[in-house]
C-alpha positions in Angstrom: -5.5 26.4 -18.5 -4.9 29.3 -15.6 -1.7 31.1 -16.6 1.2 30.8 -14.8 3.0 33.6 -12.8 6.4 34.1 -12.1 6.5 33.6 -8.7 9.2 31.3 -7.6 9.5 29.6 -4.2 12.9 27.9 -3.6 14.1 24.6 -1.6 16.1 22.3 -1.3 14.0 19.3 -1.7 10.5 19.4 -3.1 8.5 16.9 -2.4 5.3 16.1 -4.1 2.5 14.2 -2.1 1.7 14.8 1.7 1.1 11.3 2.2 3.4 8.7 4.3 6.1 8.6 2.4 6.1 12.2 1.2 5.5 13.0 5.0 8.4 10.6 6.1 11.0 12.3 3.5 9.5 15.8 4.5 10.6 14.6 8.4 13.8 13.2 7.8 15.7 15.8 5.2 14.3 18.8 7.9 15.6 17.0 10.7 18.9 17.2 8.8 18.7 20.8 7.8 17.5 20.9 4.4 15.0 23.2 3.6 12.0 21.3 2.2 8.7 22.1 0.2 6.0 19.5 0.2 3.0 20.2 -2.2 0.0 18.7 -1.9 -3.4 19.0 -3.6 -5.4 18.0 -0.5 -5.7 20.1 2.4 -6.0 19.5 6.3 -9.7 17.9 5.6 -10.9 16.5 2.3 -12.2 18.5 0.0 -14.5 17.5 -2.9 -12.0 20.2 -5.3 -9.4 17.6 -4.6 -10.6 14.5 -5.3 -12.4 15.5 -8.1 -8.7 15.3 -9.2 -8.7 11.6 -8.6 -10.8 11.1 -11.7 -9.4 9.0 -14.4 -11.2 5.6 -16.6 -10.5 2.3 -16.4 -11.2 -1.1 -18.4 -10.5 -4.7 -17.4 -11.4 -6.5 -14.7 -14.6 -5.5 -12.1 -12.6 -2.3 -10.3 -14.1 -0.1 -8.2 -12.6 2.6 -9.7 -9.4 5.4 -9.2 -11.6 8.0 -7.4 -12.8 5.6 -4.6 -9.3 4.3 -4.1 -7.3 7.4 -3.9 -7.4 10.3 -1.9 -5.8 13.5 -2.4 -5.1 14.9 1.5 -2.3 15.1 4.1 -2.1 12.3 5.2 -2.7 10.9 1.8 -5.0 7.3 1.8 -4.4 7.1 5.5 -7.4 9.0 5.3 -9.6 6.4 4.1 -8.0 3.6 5.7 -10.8 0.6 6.1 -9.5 -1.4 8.9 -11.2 -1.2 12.2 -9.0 -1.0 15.7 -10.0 -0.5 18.8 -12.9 2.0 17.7 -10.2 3.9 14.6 -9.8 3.5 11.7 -6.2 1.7 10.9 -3.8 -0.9 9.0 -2.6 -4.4 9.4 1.0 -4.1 9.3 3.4 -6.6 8.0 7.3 -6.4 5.9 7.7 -8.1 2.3 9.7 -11.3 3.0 12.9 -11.9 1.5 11.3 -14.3 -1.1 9.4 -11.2 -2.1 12.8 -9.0 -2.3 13.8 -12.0 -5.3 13.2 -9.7 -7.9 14.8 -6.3 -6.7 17.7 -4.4 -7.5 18.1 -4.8 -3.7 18.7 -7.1 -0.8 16.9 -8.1 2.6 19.8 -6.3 4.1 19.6 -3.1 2.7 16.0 -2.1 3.9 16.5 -4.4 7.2 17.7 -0.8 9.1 15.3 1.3 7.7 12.0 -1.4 8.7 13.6 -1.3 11.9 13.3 2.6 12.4 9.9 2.4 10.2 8.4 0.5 13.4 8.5 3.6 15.6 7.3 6.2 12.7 4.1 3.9 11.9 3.6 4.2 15.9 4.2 -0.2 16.0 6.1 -2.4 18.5 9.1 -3.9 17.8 10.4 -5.6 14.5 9.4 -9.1 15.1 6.5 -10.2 12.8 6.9 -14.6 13.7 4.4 -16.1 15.7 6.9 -17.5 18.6 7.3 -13.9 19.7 4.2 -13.1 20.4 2.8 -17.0 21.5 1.3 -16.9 25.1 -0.5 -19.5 26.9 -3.5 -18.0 26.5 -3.1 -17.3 22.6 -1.2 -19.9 20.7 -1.2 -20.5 16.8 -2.4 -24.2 15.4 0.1 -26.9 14.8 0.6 -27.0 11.4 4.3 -29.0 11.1 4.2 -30.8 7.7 2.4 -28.7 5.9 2.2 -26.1 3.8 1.1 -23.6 6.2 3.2 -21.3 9.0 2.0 -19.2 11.2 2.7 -15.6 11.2 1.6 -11.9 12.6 0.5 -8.5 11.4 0.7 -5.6 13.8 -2.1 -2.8 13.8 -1.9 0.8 13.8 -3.9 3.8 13.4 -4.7 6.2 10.6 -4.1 9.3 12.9 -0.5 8.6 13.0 -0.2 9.7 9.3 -3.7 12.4 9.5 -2.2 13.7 12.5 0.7 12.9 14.6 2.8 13.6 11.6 1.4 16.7 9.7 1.6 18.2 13.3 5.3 17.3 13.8 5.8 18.5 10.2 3.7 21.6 11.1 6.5 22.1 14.3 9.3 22.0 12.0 11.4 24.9 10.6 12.7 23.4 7.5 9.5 22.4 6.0 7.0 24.3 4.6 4.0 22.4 3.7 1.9 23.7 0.6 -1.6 22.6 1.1 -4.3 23.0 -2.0 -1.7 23.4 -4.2 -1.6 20.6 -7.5 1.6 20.5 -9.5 1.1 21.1 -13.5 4.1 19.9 -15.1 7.5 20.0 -14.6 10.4 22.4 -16.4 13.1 20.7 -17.9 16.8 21.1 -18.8 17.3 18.5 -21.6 21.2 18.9 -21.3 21.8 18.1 -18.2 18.7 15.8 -17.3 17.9 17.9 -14.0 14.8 19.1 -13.0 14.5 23.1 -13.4 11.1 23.8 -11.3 7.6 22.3 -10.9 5.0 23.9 -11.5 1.8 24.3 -9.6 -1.5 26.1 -9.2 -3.1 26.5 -5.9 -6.8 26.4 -4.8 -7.3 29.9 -6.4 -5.9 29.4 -9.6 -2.8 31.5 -9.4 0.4 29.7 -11.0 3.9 29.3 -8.9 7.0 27.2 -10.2 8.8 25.8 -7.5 12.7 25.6 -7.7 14.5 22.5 -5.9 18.1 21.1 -6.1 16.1 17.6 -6.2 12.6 16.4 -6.7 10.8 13.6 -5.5 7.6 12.6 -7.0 5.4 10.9 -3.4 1.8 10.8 -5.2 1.0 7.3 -5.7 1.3 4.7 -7.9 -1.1 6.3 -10.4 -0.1 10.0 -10.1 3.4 9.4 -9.9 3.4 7.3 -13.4 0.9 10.0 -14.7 3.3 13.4 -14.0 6.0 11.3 -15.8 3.8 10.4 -19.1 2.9 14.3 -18.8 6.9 15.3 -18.5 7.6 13.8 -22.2 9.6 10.7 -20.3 7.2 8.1 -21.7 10.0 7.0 -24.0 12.8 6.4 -21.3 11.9 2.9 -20.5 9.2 0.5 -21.4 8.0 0.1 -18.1 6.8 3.3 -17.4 3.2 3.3 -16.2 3.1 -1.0 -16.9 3.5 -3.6 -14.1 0.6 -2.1 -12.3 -0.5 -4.2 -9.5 -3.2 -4.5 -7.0 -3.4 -7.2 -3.9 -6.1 -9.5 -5.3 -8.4 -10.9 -1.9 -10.6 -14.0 -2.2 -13.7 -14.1 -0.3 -15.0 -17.6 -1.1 -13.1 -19.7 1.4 -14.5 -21.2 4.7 -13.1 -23.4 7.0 -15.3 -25.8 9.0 -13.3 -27.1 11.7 -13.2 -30.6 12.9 -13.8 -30.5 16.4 -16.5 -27.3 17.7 -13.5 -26.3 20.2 -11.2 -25.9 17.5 -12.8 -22.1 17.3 -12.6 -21.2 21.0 -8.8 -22.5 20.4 -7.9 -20.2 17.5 -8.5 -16.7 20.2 -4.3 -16.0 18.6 -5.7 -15.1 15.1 -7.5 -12.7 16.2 -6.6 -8.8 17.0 -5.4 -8.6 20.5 -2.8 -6.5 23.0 0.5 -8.3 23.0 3.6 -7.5 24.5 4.3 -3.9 25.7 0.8 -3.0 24.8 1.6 -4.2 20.8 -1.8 -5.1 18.7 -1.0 -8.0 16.8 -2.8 -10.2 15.0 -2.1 -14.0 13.6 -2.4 -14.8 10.2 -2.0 -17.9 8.3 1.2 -18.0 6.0 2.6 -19.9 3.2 5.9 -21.3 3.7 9.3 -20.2 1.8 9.6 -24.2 0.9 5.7 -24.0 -0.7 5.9 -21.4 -2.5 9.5 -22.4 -4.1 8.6 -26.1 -4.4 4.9 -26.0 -5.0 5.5 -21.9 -7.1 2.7 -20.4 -4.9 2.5 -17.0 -5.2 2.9 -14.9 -1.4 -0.3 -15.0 0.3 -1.4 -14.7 3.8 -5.3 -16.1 5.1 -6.9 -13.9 7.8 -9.7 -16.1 9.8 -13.3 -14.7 11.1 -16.2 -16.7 12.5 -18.8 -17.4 10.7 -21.7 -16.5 12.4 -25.2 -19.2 12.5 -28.6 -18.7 12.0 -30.9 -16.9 9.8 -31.4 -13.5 12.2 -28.0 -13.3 13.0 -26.2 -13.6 9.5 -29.4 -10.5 8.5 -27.9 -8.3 11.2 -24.2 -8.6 10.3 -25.2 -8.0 6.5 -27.5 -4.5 8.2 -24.2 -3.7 10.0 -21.7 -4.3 6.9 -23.8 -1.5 5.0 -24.2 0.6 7.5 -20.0 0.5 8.0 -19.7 1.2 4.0 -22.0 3.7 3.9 -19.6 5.5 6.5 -16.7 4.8 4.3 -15.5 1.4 6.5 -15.4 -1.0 3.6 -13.9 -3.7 5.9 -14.4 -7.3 4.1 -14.1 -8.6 8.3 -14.7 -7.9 12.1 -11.9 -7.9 14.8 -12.4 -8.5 18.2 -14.5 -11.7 17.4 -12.4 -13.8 20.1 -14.6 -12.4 23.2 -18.0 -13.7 21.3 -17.5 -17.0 19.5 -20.6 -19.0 21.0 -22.8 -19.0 18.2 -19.6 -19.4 15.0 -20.0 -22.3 12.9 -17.1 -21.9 10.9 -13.9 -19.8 9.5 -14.8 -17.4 6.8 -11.3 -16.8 5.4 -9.8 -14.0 3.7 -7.4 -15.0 1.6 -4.7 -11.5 0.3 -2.3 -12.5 -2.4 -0.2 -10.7 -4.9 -0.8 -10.2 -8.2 2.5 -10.3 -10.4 3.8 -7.4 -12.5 2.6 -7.6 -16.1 3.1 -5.2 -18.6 -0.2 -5.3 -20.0 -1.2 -3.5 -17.0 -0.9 -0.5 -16.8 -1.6 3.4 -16.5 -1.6 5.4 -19.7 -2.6 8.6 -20.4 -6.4 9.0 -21.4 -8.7 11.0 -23.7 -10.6 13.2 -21.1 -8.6 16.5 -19.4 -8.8 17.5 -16.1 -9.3 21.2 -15.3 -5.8 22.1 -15.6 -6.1 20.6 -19.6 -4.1 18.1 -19.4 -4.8 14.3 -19.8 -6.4 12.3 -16.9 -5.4 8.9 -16.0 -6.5 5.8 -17.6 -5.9 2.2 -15.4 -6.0 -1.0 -17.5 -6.0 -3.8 -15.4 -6.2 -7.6 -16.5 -6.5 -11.1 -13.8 -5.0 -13.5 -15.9 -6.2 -17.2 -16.8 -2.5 -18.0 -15.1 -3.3 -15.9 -12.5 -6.3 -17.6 -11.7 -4.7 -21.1 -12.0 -1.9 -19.9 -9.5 -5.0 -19.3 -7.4 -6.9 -22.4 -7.4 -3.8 -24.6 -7.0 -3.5 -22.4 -3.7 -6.4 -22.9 -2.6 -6.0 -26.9 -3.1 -2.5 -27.0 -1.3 -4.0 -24.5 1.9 -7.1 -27.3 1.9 -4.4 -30.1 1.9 -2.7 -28.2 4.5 -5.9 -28.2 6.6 -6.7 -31.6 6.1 -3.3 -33.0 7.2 -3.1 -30.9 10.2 -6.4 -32.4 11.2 -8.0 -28.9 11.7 -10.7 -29.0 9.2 -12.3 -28.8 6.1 -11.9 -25.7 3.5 -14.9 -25.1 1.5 -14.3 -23.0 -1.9 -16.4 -22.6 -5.4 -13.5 -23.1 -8.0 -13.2 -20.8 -10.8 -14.7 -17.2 -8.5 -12.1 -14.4 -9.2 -10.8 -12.5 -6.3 -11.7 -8.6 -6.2 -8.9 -6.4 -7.1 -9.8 -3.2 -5.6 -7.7 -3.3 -2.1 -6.5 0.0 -2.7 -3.2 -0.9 -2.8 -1.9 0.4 -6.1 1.9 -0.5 -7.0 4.8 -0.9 -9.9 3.9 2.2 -12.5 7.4 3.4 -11.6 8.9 0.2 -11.0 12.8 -0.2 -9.6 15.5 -1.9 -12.1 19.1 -2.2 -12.9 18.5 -0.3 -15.9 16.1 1.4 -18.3 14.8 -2.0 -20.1 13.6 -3.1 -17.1 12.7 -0.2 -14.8 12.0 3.1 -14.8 13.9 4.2 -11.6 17.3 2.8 -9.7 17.9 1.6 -6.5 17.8 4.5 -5.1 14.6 5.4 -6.5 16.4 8.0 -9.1 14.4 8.6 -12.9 16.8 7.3 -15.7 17.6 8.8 -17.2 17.5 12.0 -14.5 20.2 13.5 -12.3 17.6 14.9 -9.7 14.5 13.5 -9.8 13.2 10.5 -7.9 10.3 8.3 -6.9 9.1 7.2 -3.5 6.3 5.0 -2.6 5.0 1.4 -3.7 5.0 2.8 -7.1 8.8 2.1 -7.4 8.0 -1.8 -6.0 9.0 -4.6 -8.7 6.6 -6.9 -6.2 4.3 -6.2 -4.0 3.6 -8.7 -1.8 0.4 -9.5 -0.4 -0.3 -7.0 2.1 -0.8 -2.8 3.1 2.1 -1.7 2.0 2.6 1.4 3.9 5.5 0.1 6.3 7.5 -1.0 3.0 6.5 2.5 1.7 7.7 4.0 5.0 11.2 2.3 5.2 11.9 2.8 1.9 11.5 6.7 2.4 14.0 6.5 5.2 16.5 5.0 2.6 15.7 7.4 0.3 15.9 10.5 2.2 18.9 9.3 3.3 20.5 9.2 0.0 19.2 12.4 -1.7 20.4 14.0 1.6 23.7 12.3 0.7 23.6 13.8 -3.0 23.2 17.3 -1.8 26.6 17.2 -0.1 
C-alpha cells in the first residue's frame, strides 16, 4: 500500500463520487457558500487506471458483471448511458410513484419539491409524467378503461447534461474544488463522538492526502458506497448494510400481435417524440395503483417497438444491434420507429420491473485486493422462485389486459428469466427508521454517525422499475439542503 503523507486539504463538505448526485450536492452547498471538495477517481475522460477500480466478483444469477456496469468518471454512469435520443446518448426519465414510497421512512410530499426543481437540473420539461398532458390529436395513448393497464410517460434527456453541462458549471464555481484521479482509501475515525475525522485518498501518482470535512457524504454508488462502509469497521451497525441489493429485472420475451394491422400506425404516442415546449416524451404502458394492490403486482412499466418482418430485414437489425454494442450502445430497443412502421408485424415489448429488497442479496467484501490492498467488492445476487411467480402472474394479467381492451394478443414463453444487468444498482445503504432495519435515516445520515451520509439510489428501500437518476437527483437536493442546515 503507497504511504500516506500528511498533507491535509480542508472543507466544509466532502463529497465522494463526481457523479449526479455527487455533482448535484457539489452545486447546491457552493451556491450556498460552503466550501466543498468532491473526489473522484475518474477524470474528465475515462481512463482504463479507473475502472480497473470497478473490479470486484460476483455469483448468482447470469450478470454481466460490476466492471461493465459501473464507471468511475465525472459524470459518473452518465458516461455510459445506453439509451439512444436524437443521435446522443441519454435516459428515459420517470419519478417513483407513491405506491413505491410505501415502504420509506418518507412521504410523497417530502421529495414532491425537490422532483420539481430536479426537472430543470436533469435539463427535462415540466413535472407532469400522465399521459393526458401530453395527449395530442396526432399522438393519443389506447383505451384501456377496465383493465389492468394505464397509460403513462417517460421524459428523455441527454448524458452531456451530467458529462458536461454540470462539471463545467462546477468547474465556474468558487466554492468547489473538484479532485479528479483521486480514490479515497479509508476513512479516519473518532469512536467517541461518531464523526468523521478525514478521508483519506491517493491520487493518480500515488501520493497520500487526508481530507478534513465538517461532514462527509459518500456519492459512489450502490456498490462503492456499501463497500467504503464494510472497509470503515461499520459492518456491525446494522444488518442491512451491503444487503437489499437490487437491480431492475427487464423481460425481453413478450410480443404483442395486434388485432387490427392499423392498430400499429395508431400506437405513433408510445413512441419517443417532441411534445410540448420542445419536451421528448415517450408513452409507456403502466400498471394501475388498483392492480398492483388488488392483484400484488409488483411496479412495472412495458415499453413497445415494432417488430420488424421478413427474413433480410430481421438479419440487418441483428448486424446493426452488434454493431451499436460493440460501440458501447447496449440498447435492448430503437426509438424513432413511428416515421417507419410499413413493414412491423407486431410489438416486441420490453417489460422493466423491480426486483424487491432481499437480504440475501447483497455486497460483501471479497478475497481478492485491489491495488491500494484492500478487499474488492463481491455482488451476490439471487431471482427468486417468488420472484419469478410475481412475474408470470404479470405477464397473465398485462395479456388479460390486452385481450379485454380488444388490442391484441401477447405472446410469452413461461418460465424465461428476465436479465438483471440494467445497470441500475440500489439498497446497499438502504434508508430506515432505525438501525434493524436500515443503515441510514431519512436524511440519509450513517447510524450510528453524527456527520456522515449517503446519497444516491444506494440509500433506496425500493427502487422502482425505472433509471433512477431523477430520484437520485431530487434526493440530493433534499440532502444538501439538510447538511447545509446542520452546518449552521
Amino acid at each position: 500500500m503507497t504511504k500516506r503523507s500528511k498533507n491535509t486539504t480542508v472543507a466544509d463538505v466532502c463529497i465522494v463520487g463526481a457523479g449526479p448526485a455527487g455533482m448535484t450536492i457539489a452545486l447546491a452547498m457552493g451556491e450556498a457558500g460552503r466550501a466543498v471538495t468532491v473526489l473522484e477517481s475518474g477524470g474528465l475522460r475515462s481512463l482504463k487506471q479507473a475502472q480497473e477500480l470497478n473490479d470486484g466478483d460476483h455469483r448468482g444469477e447470469p450478470y454481466l458483471g460490476l466492471v461493465r456496469t459501473r464507471h468511475r468518471q465525472i459524470g459518473g454512469t452518465a458516461n455510459i448511458w445506453n439509451v439512444w435520443v436524437h443521435g446522443e446518448l441519454g435516459a428515459k426519465y420517470v419519478p417513483l410513484s407513491r405506491r413505491d414510497l410505501a415502504d420509506w421512512p418518507l412521504e410523497w410530499e417530502d421529495l414532491e419539491p425537490h422532483y420539481i426543481e430536479a426537472q430543470e437540473l436533469c435539463g427535462l420539461g415540466p413535472f407532469e409524467y400522465g399521459a393526458d398532458y401530453w395527449t395530442t390529436p396526432t399522438r393519443r395513448p389506447f383505451a384501456l378503461d377496465g383493465t389492468h393497464l394505464t397509460s403513462n410517460i417517460y421524459q428523455f434527456g441527454f448524458g452531456r447534461r451530467f458529462t458536461v453541462d454540470l462539471p463545467n458549471r462546477l468547474q465556474r464555481s468558487a466554492a468547489v474544488t473538484v479532485m479528479p484521479s483521486t480514490t479515497v482509501v479509508g476513512l479516519t475515525w473518532d469512536e467517541g463522538t461518531h464523526r468523521v475525522l478525514g478521508v483519506r485518498v491517493i491520487d493518480g501518482h500515488g501520493r497520500g492526502d487526508e481530507i478534513t470535512a465538517r461532514a462527509v457524504v459518500l456519492a459512489c454508488g450502490a456498490v462503492e458506497n456499501a463497500r467504503l462502509l464494510l472497509l470503515s469497521g461499520l459492518g456491525e451497525t446494522s444488518p442491512w448494510l451491503g444487503r437489499g441489493f437490487m437491480e431492475h429485472a427487464r423481460d425481453f420475451s413478450l410480443a404483442l400481435v395486434p388485432s387490427t394491422p392499423g392498430l400499429i400506425g395508431e400506437a405513433a404516442f408510445y413512441d419517443l417524440h417532441e411534445s410540448h415546449g420542445g419536451v421528448l416524451v415517450g408513452g409507456r404502458l403502466a400498471l394501475t395503483e388498483e392492480a398492483q394492490e388488488n392483484e400484488q403486482l409488483p411496479s412495472a412499466s412495458m415499453t413497445l417497438f415494432p417488430r420488424l418482418g421478413g427474413r433480410k430485414r430481421t438479419l440487418g437489425a441483428r448486424m446493426l444491434r452488434l454493431l451499436r454494442r460493440a460501440a458501447g450502445i447496449d440498447q435492448p430497443g430503437m426509438y424513432g420507429w413511428s416515421r417507419t412502421t410499413s413493414s412491423a408485424e407486431a410489438f416486441r415489448i420490453i417489460l422493466n420491473l423491480e426486483q424487491r429488497p432481499l437480504e440475501a442479496n447483497r455486497i460483501e467484501l471479497g478475497s481478492r485486493l485491489d491495488r491500494f490492498g484492500n478487499p474488492l467488492p463481491r455482488l451476490v445476487l439471487h431471482w427468486t422462485d417468488e420472484e419469478q411467480a410475481r412475474l408470470e402472474h404479470l405477464r397473465e394479467a398485462v395479456a388479460a389486459s390486452f385481450r379485454a381492451a380488444g388490442i391484441g394478443r401477447l405472446d410469452f414463453t413461461k418460465g424465461v428469466r428476465p436479465d438483471l444487468s440494467a445497470h441500475h444498482h440500489a439498497g446497499t445503504t438502504r434508508m430506515g427508521e432505525g438501525p434493524r432495519d436500515g443503515v441510514v435515516d431519512r436524511d440519509g445520515r450513517v447510524f450510528p454517525t453524527q456527520n456522515l451520509f449517503v446519497a444516491g439510489a444506494s440509500a433506496f428501500p425500493t427502487a422502482g422499475f425505472a433509471n433512477p437518476t431523477l430520484t437520485i437527483v431530487a434526493m440530493a437536493l433534499r440532502l444538501a439542503r439538510h447538511v447545509d442546515s446542520l452546518l449552521g
